[in-house]
C-alpha positions as protocol buffer text, in pm:
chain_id: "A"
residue {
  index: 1
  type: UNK
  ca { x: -8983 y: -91 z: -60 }
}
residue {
  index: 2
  type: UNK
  ca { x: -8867 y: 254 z: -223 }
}
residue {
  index: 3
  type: UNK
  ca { x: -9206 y: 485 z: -276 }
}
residue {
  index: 4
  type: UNK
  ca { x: -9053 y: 786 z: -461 }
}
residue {
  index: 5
  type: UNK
  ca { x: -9226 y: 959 z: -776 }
}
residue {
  index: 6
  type: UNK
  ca { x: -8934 y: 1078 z: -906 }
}
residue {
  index: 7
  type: UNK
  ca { x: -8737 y: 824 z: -1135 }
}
residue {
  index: 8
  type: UNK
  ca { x: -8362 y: 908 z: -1069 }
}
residue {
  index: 9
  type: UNK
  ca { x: -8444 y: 946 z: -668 }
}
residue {
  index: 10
  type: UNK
  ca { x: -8613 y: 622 z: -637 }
}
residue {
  index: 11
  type: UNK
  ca { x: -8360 y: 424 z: -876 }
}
residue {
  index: 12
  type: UNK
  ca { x: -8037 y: 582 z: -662 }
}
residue {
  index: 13
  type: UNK
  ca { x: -8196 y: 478 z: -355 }
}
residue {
  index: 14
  type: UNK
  ca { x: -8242 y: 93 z: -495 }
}
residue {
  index: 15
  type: UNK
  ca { x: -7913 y: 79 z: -588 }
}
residue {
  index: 16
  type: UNK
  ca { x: -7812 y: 231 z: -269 }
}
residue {
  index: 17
  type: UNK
  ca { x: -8001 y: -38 z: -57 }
}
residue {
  index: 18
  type: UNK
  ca { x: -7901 y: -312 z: -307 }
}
residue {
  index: 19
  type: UNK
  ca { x: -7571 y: -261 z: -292 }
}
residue {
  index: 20
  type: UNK
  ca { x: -7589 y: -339 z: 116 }
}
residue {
  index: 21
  type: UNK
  ca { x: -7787 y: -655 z: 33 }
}
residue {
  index: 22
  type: UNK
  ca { x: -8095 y: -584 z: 71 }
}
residue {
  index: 23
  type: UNK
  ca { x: -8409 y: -682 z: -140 }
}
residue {
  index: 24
  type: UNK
  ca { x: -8642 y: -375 z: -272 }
}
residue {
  index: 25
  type: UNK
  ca { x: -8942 y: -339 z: -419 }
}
residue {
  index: 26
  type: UNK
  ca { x: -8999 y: -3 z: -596 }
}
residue {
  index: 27
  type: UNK
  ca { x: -9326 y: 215 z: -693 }
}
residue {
  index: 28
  type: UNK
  ca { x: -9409 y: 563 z: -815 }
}
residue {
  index: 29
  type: UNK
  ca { x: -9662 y: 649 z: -560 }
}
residue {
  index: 30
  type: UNK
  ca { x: -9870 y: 510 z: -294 }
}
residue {
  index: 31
  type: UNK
  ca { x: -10119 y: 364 z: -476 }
}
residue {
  index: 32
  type: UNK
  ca { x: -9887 y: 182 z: -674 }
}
residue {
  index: 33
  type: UNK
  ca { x: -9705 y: 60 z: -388 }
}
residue {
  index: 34
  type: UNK
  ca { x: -10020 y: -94 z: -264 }
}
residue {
  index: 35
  type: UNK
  ca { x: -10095 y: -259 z: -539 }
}
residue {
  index: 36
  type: UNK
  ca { x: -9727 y: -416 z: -528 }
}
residue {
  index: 37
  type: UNK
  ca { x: -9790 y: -550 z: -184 }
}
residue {
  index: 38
  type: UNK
  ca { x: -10086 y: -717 z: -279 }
}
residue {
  index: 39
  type: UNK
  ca { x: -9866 y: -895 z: -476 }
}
residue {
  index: 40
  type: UNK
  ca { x: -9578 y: -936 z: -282 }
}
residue {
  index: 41
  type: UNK
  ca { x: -9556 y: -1333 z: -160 }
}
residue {
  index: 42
  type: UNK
  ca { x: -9334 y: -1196 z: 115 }
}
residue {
  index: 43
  type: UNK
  ca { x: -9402 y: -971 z: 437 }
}
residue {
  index: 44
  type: UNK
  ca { x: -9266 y: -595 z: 387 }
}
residue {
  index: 45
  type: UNK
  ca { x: -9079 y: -521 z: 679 }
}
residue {
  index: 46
  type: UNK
  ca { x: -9011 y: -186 z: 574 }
}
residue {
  index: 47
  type: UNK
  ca { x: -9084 y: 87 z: 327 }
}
residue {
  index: 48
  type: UNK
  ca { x: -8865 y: 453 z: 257 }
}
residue {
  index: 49
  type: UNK
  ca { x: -9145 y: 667 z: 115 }
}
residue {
  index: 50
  type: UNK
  ca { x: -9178 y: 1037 z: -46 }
}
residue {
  index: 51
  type: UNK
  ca { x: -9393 y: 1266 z: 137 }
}
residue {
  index: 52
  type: UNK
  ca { x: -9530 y: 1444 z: -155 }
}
residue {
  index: 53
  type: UNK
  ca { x: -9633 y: 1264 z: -421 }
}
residue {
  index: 54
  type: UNK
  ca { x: -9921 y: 1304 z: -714 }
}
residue {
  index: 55
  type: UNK
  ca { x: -10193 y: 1039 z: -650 }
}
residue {
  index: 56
  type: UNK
  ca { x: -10139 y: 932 z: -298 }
}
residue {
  index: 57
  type: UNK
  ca { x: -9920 y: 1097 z: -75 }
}
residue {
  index: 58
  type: UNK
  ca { x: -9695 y: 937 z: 187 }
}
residue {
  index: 59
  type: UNK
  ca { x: -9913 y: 1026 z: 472 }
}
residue {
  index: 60
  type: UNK
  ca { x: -10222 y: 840 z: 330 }
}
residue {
  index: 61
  type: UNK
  ca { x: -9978 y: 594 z: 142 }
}
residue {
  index: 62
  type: UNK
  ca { x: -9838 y: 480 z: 506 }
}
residue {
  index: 63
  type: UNK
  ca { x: -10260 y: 513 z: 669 }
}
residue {
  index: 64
  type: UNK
  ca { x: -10344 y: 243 z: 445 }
}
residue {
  index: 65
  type: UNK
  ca { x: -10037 y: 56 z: 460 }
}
residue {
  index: 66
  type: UNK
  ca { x: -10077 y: -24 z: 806 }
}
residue {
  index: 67
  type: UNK
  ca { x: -10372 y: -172 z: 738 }
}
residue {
  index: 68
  type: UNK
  ca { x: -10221 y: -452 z: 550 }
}
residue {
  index: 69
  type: UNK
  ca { x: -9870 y: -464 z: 708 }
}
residue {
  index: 70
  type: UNK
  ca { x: -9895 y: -344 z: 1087 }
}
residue {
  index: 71
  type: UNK
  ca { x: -9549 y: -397 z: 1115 }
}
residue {
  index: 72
  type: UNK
  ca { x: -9360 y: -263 z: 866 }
}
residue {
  index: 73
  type: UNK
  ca { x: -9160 y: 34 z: 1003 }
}
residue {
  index: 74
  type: UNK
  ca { x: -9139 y: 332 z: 808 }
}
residue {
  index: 75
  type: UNK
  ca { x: -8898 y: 591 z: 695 }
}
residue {
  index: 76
  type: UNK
  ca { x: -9056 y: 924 z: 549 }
}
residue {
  index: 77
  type: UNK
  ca { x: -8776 y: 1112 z: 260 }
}
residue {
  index: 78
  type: UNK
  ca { x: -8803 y: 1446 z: 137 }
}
residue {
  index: 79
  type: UNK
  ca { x: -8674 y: 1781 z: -7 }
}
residue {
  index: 80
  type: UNK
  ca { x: -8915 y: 1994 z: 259 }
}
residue {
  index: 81
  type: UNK
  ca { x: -8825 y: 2093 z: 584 }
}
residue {
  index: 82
  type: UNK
  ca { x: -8951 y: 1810 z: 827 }
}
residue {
  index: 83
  type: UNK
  ca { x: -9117 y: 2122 z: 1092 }
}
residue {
  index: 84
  type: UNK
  ca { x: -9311 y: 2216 z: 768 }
}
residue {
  index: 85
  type: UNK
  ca { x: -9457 y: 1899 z: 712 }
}
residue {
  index: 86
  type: UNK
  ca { x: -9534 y: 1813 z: 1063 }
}
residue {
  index: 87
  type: UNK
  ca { x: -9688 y: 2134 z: 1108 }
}
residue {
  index: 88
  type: UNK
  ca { x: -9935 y: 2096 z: 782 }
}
residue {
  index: 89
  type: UNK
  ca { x: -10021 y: 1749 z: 895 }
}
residue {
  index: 90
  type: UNK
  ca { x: -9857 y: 1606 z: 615 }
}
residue {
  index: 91
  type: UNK
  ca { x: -9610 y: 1387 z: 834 }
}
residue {
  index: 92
  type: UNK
  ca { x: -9651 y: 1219 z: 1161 }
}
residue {
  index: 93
  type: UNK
  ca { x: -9403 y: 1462 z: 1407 }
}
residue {
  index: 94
  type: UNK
  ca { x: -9253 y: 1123 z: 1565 }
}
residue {
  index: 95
  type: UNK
  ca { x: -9172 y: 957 z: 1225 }
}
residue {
  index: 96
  type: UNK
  ca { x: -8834 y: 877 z: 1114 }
}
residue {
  index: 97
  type: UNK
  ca { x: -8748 y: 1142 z: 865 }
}
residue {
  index: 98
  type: UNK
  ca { x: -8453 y: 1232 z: 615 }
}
residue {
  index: 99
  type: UNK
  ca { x: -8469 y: 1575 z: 402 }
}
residue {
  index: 100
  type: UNK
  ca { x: -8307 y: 1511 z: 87 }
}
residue {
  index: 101
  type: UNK
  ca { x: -8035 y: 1559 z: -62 }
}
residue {
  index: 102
  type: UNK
  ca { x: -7901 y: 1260 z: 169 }
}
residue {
  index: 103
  type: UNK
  ca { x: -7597 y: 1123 z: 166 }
}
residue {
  index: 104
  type: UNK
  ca { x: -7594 y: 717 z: 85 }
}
residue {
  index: 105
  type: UNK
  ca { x: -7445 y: 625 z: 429 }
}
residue {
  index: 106
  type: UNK
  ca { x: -7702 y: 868 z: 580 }
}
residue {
  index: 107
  type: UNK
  ca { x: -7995 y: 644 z: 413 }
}
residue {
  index: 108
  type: UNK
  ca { x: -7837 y: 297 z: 516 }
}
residue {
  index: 109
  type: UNK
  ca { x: -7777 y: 391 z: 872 }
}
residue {
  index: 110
  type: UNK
  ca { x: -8152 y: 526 z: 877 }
}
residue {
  index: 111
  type: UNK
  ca { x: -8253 y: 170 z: 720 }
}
residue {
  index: 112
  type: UNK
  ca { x: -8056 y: -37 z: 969 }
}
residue {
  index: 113
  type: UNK
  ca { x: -8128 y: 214 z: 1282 }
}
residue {
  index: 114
  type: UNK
  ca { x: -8528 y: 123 z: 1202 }
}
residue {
  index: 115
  type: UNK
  ca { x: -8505 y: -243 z: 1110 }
}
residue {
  index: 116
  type: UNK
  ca { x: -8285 y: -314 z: 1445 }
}
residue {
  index: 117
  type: UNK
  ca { x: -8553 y: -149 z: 1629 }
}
residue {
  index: 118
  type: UNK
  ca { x: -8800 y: -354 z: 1471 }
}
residue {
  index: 119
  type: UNK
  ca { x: -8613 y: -651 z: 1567 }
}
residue {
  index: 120
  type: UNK
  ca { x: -8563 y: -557 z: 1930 }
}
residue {
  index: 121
  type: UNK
  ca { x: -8950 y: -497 z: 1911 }
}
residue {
  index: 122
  type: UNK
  ca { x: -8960 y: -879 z: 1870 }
}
């Protein structure tokens, strides 16, 4: 699942996970990606989400998130500097992270480097 408020970001990262095969859900902001995973028949097993976003950010986006899918890894994306964020509480300081701009391969390896650790966890 892609949680990105803006429309270009979010739609270039879909096509950039797509295009590797994978299956993505997308929303605007955390509440909307909640409400999508209420929906969702199938477990999430992971989500790429904005840290700044208007209505829910990713922080309380990924609280709540764990509530409902405990496994799901997570990979926090955005265009401020990750020591800024950790250091306003706005990220956890031992997420995954990846400052945009990114580079496609840089966003696929991130993917695959947190869904093989999720299957290892297994």
């Amino acid at each position: 699942m892609i949680v990105e408020d803006q429309d270009p970001v979010r739609e270039l990262m879909t096509r950039i996970l797509t295009a590797k095969g994978y299956t993505v859900l997308q929303a605007r902001n955390g509440q909307e990606a909640l409400e999508r995973i209420e929906q969702q028949e199938g477990p999430i097993q992971m989500v790429v989400t904005d840290v700044v976003m208007p209505e829910m950010g990713g922080r309380e986006f990924v609280a709540r998130l764990k509530t409902v899918c405990p496994h799901a890894k997570v990979l926090y994306v955005s265009g401020y500097p990750f020591d800024s964020l950790a250091e306003e509480g706005s990220i956890d300081p031992a997420a995954p992270f990846l400052r945009k701009p990114f580079k496609p391969t840089e966003l696929t390896s991130m993917v695959r480097q947190e869904l093989d650790a999720a299957a290892s966890e297994r």
